[in-house]
C-alpha positions in Angstrom: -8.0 -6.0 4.3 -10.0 -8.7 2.5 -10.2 -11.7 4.6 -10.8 -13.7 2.0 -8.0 -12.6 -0.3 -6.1 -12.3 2.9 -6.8 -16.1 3.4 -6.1 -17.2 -0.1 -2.0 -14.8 0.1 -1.6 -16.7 2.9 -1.9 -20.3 1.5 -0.4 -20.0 -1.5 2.4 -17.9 0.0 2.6 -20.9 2.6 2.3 -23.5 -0.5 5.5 -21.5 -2.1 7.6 -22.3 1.4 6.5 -25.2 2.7 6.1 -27.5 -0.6 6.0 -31.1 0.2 6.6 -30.6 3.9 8.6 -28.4 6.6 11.7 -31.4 6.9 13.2 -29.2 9.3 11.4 -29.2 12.0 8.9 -32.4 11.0 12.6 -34.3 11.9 13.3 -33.3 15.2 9.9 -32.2 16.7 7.4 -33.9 17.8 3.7 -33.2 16.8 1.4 -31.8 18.6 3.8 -30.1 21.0 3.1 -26.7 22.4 5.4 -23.5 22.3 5.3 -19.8 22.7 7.6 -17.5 20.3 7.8 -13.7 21.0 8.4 -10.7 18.1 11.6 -8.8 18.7 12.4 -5.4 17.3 15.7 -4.8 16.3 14.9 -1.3 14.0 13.2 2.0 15.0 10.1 2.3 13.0 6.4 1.8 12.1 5.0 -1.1 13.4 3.1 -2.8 10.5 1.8 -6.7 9.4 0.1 -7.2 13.0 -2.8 -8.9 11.6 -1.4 -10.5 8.7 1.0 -12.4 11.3 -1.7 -13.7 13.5 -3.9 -14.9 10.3 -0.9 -16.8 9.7 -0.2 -18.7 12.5 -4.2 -19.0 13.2 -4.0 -20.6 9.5 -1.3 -23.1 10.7 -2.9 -23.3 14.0 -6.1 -22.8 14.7 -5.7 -23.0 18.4 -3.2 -20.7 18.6 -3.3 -17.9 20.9 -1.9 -14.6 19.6 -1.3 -11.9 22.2 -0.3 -8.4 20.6 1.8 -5.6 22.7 1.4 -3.0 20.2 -0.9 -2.2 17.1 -0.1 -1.7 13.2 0.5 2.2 13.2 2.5 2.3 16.3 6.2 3.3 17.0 8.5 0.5 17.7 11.7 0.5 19.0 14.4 -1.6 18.9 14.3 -3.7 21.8 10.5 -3.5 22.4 8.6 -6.5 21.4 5.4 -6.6 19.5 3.7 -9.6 19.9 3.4 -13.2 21.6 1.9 -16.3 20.1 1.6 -19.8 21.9 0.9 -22.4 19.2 2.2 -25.7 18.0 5.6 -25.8 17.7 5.2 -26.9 14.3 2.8 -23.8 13.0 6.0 -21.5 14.9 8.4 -22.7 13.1 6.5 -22.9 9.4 4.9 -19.9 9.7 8.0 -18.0 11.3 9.3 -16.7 8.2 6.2 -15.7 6.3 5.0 -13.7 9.0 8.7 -12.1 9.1 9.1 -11.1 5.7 5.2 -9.8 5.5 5.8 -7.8 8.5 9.4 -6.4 7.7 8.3 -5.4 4.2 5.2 -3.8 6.0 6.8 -1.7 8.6 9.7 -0.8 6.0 6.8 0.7 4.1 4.9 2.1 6.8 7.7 3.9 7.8 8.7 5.3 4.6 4.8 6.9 4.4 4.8 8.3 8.1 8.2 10.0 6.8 6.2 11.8 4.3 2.8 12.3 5.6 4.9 14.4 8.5 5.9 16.6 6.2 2.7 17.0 4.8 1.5 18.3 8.4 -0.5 21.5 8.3 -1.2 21.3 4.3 -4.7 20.1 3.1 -2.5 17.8 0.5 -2.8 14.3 0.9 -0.1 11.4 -0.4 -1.6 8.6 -2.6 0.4 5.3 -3.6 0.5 4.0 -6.9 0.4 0.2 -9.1 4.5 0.3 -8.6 4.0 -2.6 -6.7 5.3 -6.2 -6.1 3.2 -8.8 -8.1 0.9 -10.6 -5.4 2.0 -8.9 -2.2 -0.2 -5.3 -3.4 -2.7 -5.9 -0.8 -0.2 -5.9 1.8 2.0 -3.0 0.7 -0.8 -1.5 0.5 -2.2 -2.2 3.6 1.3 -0.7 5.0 1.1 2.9 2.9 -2.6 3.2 5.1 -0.8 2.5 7.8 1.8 4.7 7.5 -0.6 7.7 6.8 -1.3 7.8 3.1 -4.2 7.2 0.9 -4.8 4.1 -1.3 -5.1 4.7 -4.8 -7.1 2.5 -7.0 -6.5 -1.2 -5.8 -5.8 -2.2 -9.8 -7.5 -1.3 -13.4 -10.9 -3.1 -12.3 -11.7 -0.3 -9.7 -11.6 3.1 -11.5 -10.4 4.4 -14.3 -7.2 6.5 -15.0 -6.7 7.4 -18.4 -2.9 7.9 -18.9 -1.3 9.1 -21.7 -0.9 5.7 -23.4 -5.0 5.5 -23.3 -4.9 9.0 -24.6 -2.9 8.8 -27.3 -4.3 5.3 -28.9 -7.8 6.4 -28.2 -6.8 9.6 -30.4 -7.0 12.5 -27.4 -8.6 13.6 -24.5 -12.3 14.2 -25.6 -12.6 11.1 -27.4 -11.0 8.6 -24.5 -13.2 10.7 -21.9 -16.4 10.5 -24.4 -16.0 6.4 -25.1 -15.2 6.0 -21.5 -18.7 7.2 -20.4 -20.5 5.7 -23.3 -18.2 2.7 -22.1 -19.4 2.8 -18.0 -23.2 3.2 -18.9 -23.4 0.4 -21.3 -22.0 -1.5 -18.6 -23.4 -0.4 -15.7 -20.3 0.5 -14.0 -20.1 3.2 -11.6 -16.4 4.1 -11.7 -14.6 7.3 -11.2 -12.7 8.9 -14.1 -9.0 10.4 -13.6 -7.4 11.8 -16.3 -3.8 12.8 -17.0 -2.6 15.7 -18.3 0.6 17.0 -20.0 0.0 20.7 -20.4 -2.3 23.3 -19.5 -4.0 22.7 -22.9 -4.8 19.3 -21.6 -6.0 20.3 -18.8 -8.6 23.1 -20.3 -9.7 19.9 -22.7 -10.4 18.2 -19.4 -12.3 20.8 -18.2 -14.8 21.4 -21.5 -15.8 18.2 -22.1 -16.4 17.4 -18.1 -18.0 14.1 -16.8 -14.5 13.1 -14.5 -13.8 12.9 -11.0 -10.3 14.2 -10.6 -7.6 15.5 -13.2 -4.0 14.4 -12.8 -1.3 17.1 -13.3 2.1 15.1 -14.8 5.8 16.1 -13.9 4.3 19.5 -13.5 6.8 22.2 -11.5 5.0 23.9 -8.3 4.7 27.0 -10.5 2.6 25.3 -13.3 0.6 23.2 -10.8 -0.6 26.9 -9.7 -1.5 27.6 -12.8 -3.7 24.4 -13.7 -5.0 25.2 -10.2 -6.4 28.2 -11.2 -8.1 26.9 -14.1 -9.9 23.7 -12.5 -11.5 26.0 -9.4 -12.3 23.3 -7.5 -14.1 21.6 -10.1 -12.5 18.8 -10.2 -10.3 16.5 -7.7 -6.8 16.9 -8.7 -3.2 14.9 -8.2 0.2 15.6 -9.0 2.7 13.0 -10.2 6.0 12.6 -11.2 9.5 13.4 -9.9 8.0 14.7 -6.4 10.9 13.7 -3.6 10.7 14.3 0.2 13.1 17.2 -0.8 10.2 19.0 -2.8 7.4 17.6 -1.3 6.4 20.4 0.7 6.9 22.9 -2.8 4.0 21.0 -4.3 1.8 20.6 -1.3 1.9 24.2 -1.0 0.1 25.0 -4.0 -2.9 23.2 -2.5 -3.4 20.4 -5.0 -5.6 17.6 -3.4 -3.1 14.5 -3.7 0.2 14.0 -4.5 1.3 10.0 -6.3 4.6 8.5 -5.0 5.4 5.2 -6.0 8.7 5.8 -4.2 6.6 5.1 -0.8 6.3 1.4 -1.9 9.4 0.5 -4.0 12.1 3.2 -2.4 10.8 1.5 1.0 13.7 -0.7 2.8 12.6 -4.0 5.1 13.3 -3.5 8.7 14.8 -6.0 11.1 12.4 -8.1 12.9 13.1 -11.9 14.4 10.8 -14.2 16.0 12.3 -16.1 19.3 11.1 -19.1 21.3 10.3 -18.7 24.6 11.6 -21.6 26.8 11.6 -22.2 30.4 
């Protein structure tokens, strides 16, 4: 991750909690004193969020000393712990929850991804996330998906270019949104990549003669048509299909040999898992 934009989540996701002060524990602890809290797991999983949560407690305390047990990627257990951090009392207690709810949304997606990606063993497919995430926490979500086993797709619309249908249709087809989009990235000195979607097998031979993209995406295609396009692009072109692929047909699709497979689902399908942080006292 971006330890800048990293840096900047964390204090206004701080600013968000804490607002004119942490009452709580300003009334009943005193400053400066020293404590040690421990990570619990209380759900199987994918352990995810490690080094968001110490970036958040070094950001309330820069003295604080954060041991881990395990590492992002990891299986947890429920029982095992994952962490220890010895701080003020007063960085524990204000950064407790942030680093919970980052974490818990993290592993809940993490383990989601590895639940896919296993299924994906053997093929040369790959699964990609999508935008279908929550406003401000991307980074993290998709920091989770790469630790779970998938692929990040584009961060957002400054970092490639998809043309979807929208983009295709406004722009009045295929060959004149690819054709502008070129004219577009040299004027501008961009070097982006080009993806664009397709609808039919028409589409995707319109793709194909007028070129100049990195990777074609194949929309709510069957297996059976995927084949098809397949057999057109020849390894031309990078391609990815999208749309209405479940765990329950994942392996259908993968077997046609298409590069990627898109799943939003990975992201918002994924449920938070149960984590608490505990002081240790004598």
């Amino acid at each position: 991750m971006n330890e800048q934009a990293l840096s900047a989540f964390i204090d206004a996701a701080l600013a968000e909690d804490i607002g004119s002060g942490d009452h709580s524990t300003l009334a009943c602890i005193p400053a400066g004193e020293q404590g040690k809290a421990v990570l619990k797991i209380k759900e199987d999983g994918v352990l995810a969020g490690m080094e968001v949560a110490a970036a958040i407690f070094s950001r309330l305390d820069p003295q604080s000393v954060f041991t881990p047990f395990k590492q992002d990627g990891d299986d947890m257990k429920a029982g095992d712990n994952a962490f220890e951090v010895s701080a003020t009392v007063h960085a524990l207690l204000s950064g407790e929850r942030l680093a919970l709810n980052c974490m818990q949304r993290m592993s809940g997606i993490a383990t989601l991804t590895r639940t896919y990606t296993n299924k994906l063993k053997g093929y040369h497919t790959r699964i990609l996330d999508t935008r279908k995430t929550t406003p401000n926490f991307r980074m993290l979500e998709k920091e989770a998906v790469r630790i779970g086993g998938g692929v990040n797709h584009r961060m957002g619309l400054y970092d490639m270019v998809m043309l979807k249908d929208n983009h295709i249709d406004f722009a009045g087809g295929i060959t004149a949104a690819v054709n502008r989009t070129i004219a577009y990235l040299s004027k501008n000195s961009l070097p982006l990549q080009i993806e664009v979607e397709t609808r039919t097998l028409a589409d995707v031979e319109e793709v194909l003669k007028v070129g100049n993209v990195h990777r074609i995406m194949l929309d709510n295609y069957p297996p059976s048509l995927i084949t098809e396009a397949l057999a057109l692009i020849k390894g031309r072109f990078e391609t990815e299909a999208s749309g209405g692929i479940t765990l329950t047909n994942l392996e259908e699709y993968a077997k046609t040999g298409v590069d990627f497979i898109s799943v939003g689902a990975i992201i918002h399908h994924a449920v938070s898992l149960d984590l608490s942080l505990k002081a240790v006292t004598p």
